[in-house]
N, C-alpha and C positions, 0 to 999 in steps of 0.2 A: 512468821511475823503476823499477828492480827493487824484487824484493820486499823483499830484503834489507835495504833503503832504509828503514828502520821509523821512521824521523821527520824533520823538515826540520833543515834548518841543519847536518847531519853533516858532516864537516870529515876523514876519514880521514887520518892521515900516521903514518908509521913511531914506535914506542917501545919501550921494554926491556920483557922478561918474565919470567919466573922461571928460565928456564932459556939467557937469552943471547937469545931470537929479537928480532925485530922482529914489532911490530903497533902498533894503533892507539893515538896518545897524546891524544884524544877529539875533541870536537866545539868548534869556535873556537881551534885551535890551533896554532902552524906549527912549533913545534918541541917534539920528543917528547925530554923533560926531565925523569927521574922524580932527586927529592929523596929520599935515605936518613938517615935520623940513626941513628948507630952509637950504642948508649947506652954508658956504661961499664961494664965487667967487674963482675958480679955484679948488677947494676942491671936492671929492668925495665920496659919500655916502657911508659909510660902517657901520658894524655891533657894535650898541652901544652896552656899559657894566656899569655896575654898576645899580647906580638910573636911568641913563639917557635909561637903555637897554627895546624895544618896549617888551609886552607881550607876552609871546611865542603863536602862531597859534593855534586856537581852532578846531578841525578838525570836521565834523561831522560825526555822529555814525554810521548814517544811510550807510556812502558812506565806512565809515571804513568796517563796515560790510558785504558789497560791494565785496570790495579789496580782502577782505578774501576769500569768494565765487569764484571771479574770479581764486584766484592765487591759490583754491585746483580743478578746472576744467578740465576737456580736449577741446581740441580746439573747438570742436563742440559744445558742453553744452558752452562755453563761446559765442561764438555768440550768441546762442539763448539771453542768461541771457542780453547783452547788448545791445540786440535787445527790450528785456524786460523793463531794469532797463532805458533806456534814448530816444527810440522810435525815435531817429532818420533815421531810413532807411528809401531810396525813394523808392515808386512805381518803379513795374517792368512790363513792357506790351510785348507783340509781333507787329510789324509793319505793314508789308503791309500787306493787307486782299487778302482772298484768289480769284483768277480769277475764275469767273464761268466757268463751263465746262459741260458736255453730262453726267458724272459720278451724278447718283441719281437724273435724270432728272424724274422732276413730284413729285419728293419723298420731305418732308420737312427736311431743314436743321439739325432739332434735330433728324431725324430717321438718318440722314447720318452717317459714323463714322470718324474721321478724319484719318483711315487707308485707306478710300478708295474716300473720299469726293475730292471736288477741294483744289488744292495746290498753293501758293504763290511761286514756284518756280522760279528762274531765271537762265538760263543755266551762265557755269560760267564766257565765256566772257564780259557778261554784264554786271558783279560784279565791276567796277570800278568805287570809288565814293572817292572824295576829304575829307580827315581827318578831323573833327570839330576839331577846336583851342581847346575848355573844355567839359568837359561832362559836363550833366545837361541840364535846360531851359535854353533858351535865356534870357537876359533881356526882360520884358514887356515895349514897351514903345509908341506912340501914333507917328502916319505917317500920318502929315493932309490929304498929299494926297491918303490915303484910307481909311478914314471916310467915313459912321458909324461907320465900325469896327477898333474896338482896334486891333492893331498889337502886335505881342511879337516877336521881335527881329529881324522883315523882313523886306531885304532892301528896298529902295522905290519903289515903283510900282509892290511889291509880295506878295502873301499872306502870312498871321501871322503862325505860327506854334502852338499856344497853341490852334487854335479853329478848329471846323471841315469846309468843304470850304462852303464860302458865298454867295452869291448873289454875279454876277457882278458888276464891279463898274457902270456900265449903270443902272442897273434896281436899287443900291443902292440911288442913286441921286436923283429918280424918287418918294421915297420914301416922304411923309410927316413927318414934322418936328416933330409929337408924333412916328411916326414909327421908324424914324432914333433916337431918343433918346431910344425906348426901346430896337432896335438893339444890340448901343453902351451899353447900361446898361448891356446885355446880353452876348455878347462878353466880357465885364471888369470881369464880375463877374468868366467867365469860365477861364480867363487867371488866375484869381486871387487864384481859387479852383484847378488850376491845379499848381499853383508853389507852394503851401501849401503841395501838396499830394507827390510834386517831391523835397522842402526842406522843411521840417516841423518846422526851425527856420528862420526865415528871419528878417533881420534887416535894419534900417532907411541906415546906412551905409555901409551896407555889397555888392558884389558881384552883389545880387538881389535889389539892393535897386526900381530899376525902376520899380518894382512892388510892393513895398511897401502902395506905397499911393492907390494903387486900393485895397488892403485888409483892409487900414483903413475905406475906403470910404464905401465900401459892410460887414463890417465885425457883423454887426444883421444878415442878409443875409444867411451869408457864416458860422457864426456859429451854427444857426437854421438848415441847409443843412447840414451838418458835425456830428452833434450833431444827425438829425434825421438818417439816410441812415447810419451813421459808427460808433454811439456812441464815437467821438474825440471833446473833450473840445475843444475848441481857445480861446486863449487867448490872447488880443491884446492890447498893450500898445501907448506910444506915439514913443517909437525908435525900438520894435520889436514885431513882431507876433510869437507864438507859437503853432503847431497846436498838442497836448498833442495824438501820436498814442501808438494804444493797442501793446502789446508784439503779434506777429504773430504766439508765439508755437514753438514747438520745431518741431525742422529738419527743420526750415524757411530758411533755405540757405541764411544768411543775416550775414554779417561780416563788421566791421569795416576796413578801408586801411588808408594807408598812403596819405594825399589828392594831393603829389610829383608823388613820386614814384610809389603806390599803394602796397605797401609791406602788404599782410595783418597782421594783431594783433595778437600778440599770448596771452595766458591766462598770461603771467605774463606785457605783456602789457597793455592788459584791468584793472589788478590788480595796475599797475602804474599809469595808466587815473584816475582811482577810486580817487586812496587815493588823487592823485594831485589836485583833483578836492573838496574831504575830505577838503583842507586846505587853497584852494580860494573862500570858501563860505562867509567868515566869515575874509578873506583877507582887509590891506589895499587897497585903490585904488591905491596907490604906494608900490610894494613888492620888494625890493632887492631879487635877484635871492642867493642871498650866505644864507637870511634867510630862503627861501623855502627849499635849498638842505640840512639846517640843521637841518628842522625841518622834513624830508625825511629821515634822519641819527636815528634820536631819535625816527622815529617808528619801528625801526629795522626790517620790511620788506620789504624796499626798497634798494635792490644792486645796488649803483651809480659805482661799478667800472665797470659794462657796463654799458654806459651809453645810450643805442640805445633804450629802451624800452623806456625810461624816453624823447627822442628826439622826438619820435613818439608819448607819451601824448601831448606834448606841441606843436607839431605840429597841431595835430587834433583841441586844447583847440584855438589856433591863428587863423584855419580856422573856426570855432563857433565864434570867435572876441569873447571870451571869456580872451583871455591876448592877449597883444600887446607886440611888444616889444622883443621879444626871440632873442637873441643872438645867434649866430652861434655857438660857444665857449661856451657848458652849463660848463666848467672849469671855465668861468670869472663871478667869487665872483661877482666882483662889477658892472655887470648889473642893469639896474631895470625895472621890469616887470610892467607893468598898467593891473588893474585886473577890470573888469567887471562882478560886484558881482551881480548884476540884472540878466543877463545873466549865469552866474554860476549854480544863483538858479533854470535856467530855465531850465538847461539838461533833470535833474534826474526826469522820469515818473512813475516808479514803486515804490510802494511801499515795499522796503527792509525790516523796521520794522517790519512790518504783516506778514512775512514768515517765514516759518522756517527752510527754505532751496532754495538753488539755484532753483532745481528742482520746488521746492510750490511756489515761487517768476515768474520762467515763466509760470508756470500753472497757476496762480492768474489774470497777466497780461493778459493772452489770453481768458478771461472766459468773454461768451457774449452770450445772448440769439441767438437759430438755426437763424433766419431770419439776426440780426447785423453781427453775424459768419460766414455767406456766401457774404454778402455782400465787408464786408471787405475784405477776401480770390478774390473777384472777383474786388476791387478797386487797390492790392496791389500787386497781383500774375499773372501771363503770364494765368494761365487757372486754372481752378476749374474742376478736375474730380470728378464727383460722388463719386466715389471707396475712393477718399481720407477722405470725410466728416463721418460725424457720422450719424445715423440712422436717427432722428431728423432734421437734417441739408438738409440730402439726402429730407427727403420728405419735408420741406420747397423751395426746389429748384424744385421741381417737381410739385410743387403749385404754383410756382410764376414762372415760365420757361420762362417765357419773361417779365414779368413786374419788374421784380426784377434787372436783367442786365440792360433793358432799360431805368429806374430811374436813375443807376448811367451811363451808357453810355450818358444822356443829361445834365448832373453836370460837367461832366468830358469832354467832346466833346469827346469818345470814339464809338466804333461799336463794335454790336455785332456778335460775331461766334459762332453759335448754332449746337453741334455736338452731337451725340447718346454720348457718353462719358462725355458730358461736357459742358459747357460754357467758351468763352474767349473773353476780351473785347479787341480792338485792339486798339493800336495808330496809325493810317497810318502814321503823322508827324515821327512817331520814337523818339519823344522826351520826352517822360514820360515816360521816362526808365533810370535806371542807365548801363543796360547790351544792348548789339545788337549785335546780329548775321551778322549783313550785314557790320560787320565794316573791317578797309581796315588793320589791325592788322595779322600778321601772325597766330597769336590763333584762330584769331577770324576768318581768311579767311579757316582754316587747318577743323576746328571746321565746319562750315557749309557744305564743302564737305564731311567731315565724317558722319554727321546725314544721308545727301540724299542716301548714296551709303548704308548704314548701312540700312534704312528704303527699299532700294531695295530688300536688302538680305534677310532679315528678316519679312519683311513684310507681316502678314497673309492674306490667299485669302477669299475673302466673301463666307459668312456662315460658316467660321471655326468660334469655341467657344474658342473663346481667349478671356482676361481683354484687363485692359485699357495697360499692359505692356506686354512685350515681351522680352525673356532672350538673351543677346547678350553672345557668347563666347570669351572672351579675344582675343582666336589667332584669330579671326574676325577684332579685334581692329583693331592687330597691323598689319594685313595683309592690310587692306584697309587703314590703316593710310599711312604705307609702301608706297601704290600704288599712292596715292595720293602727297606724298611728290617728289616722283620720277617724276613725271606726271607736277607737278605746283610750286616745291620746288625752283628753277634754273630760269624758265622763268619770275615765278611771282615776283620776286626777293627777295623770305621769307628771315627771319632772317638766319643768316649762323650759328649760335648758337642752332636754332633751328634745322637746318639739319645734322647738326655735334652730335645732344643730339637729339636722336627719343626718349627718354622715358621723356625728358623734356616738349618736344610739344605735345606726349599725354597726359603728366599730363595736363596742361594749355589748353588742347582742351576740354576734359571729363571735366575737372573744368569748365568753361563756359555753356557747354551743362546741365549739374549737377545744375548750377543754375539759367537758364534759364527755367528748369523744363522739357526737352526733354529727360533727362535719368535721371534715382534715380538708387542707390544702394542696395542690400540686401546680404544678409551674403554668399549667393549661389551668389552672381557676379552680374554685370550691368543689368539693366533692361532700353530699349527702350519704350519709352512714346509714345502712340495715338498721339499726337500734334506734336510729331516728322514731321510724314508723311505731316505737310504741308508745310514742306520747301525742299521735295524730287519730281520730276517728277511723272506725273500723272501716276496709279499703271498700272503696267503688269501684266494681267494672266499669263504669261508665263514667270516667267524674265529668261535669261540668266545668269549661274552662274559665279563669276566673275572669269574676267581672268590673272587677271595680277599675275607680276611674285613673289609677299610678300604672293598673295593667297593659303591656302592651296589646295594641288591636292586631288580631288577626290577619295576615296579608289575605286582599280578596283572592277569589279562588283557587283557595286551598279549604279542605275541608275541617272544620271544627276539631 
């Protein structure tokens, strides 16, 4: 059974959609038959009764099952699970690669450690960089005048951001008309493998469309290369691509937001998504919203008198173009939503039936032989330490210590960083990522000053025997956040919300770094990650402890 398979008794056959295709007309069914009632001119669609009343919504089990799981979680355990149950999270990378420097000159990169190796730092005036309009890839899309290569989304006369850099446009010209074809093939293929691995559902008319025709075009290709390096099915149609990713595990620091605001989901949200999603599988292509919110009433675990969890399904479901059509006012009965049941059926990757709990359902999901295991860990995560894998896994990477990164760093146009700790594949673009540290956000700008100063402090001197982490003390936190707020709060022009609330922007700073994978947690307090140190100032033997005035003072005699 694939994964895709997300409950028994699926019955797939051909039915109308909103735009002419053909998909699924549900489960028990052999002819895809969808009923219209034209109302009369001037008239609005509302809820029939009697003979004339449509079938009540058939929800399916699998997503009921779903709901349950999510709404008995805690916030953590539901990320994972929906990281699980629908695999849509993007790849997450780190940016610019680190500047060579004197530190472990002669030595190779993998003996180095990233406490003491070269660092990507940039002092902070330099840190001033223009807000992208959305997160995510750019559009892919084709700039004759910088043929051979495909562009994704660079304006004319710069380079594409999905691939790594090319030949000049001089020596590209130069090229023969079989060389400039396998270029071009080369470049489509990499842009096309990289907006798969940054939205794993892409549609003829969605957002991404202008990469869509490059994954039809390559998609033997690309699902041969997917299928081999990461174990992910694709799956590709004539309106969308779906690239079917494993659940990542638990503690994957991967969450669902708001695709607005970015509010993240809470577990009775995720239990809202479910079941909404339960009851548009198997949805007319035309759903009055008053018979969704009624058949929402009759499964008696959905509270509409707030209605903000249920805004936040329909929000995420509209940017999947999974329904069209949502109304501002979920009060107005007489909406009518266009439901995208092809698309619906596409979400759900995990198999819910087969488990037998929340927990067995992402354990299920993440289970992949040591070599797929690491692979994935290193196409999908900022870095791969040793310390985090399992015994098997550890010596799979220890066998394959360059041939394994470098297979997916040529798929993917990424570089690798090879450190005693670890491996980590970079994006220098910065754009196969959903998170960045270099971004012009008061979190995000609070956040990168606290790792550097934090990786000052703490920072252990070579040849001491430390892991890959390092325990930070809270009054550390808040004393460097302090200083730091004081220092850059006022000039840099931060949020004034944020400066009025210091326990607001280190929650929102630590959240960032947390999943970014530069700090983790454990029941004794923060721990400071290796990979920290490449975004702090090349190390001091000697550092100076700090001095500002949040810092605590030194007890008298002890030494400095």
């Amino acid at each position: 059974m694939k994964q895709q398979e997300y409950a028994t008794g699926v019955v797939r056959t051909a039915g109308g959609t909103s735009d002419g295709r053909t998909g699924g007309a549900g489960r028990s069914t052999t002819d895809a038959v969808v009923l219209v009632r034209v109302p009369a001119r001037g008239t609005v669609p509302g809820p029939a009764t009697g003979a004339d009343a449509p079938p009540e919504l058939s929800p399916d089990p699998g997503l009921l099952r779903l709901a349950r799981w999510f709404a008995e979680a805690d916030p953590g355990t539901a990320d994972d699970l929906c990281a699980a149950s629908f695999g849509l999270y993007p790849a997450r990378h780190f940016g610019a690669p680190a500047e060579p420097s004197d530190a472990g000159a002669g030595v190779s990169g993998a003996e180095v450690s990233w406490w003491h190796g070269p660092t990507a730092h940039a002092p902070a005036p330099l840190r001033t960089r223009e807000p992208r309009t959305a997160p995510g890839l750019r559009r892919a899309r084709r700039d004759a005048a910088a043929l051979p290569v495909v562009l994704s989304g660079a304006k004319p006369g710069t380079p594409g951001r999905h691939r790594r850099p090319e030949r000049s446009r001089t020596t590209a010209t130069a090229l023969v008309p079989h060389d400039r074809c396998a270029a071009t093939t080369a470049a489509e293929r990499r842009i096309a493998a990289r907006l798969l691995l940054a939205h794993p559902l892409v549609t003829a008319s969605g957002p991404h469309a202008d990469g869509f025709p490059l994954i039809r075009r390559h998609r033997d290709w690309l699902a041969e290369r997917f299928d081999t390096l990461l174990g992910y099915p694709l799956a590709v149609g004539p309106w969308h691509a779906r690239l079917h990713k494993a659940g990542p595990g638990r503690g994957a620091v991967r969450r669902l937001e708001h695709p607005a605001t970015g509010a993240p989901f809470t577990p009775g949200g995720y239990a809202r998504l479910a079941l909404v999603l339960a009851l548009l599988v198997d949805a007319p292509e035309r759903l009055p919203l008053g018979r969704l919110l009624a058949a929402l009433r009759a499964d008696g675990r959905c509270d509409l008198a707030d209605p903000s969890d249920l805004a936040m399904a329909l929000a995420v479901l509209a940017d999947w173009q999974v329904v069209a059509d949502v109304p501002a006012d979920l009060a107005d009965a007489s909406a009518v939503l266009t439901v995208d049941r092809e698309l619906a059926r596409a979400v759900p990757v995990g198999p819910p039936a087969l488990a037998d709990d929340a927990a067995d359902l992402i354990r299920r999901a993440a289970e992949a032989e040591p070599g797929t295991a690491v692979r994935r860990r290193l196409a999908e995560t900022p870095a791969v330490l040793a310390a985090d894998l399992s015994e098997e896994q550890r010596a799979w990477l220890r066998d394959h210590r360059h041939s394994g990164p470098a297979a997916l760093a040529d798929f993917l146009g990424l570089e690798a960083e090879h450190r005693a700790e670890g491996v980590a594949l970079l994006d220098p673009a910065e754009e196969l990522t959903d998170l960045a540290l270099s971004g012009a956000g008061t979190a995000a700008q609070a956040a990168l000053l606290l790792v550097e100063r934090l990786v000052e402090e703490v920072r252990p001197l070579p040849g001491e025997t430390t892991g890959a982490d390092v325990p930070v003390p809270d009054a550390l936190i808040d004393g460097v956040l302090g200083d730091i707020a004081d220092e850059y709060g006022l000039p840099a022009g931060w949020r004034r919300d944020y400066l009025a609330d210091r326990t607001a922007l280190r929650r929102d700073a630590l959240d960032l770094l947390h999943r970014m994978g530069l700090i983790t947690t454990r029941p004794s307090g923060w721990l400071l990650r290796a990979p920290a140190a490449r975004y702090a100032p090349a190390p001091d033997l000697l550092p100076t402890p700090g001095t500002g005035r949040h810092s605590r003072p030194i007890p008298t005699g002890r030494p400095a």
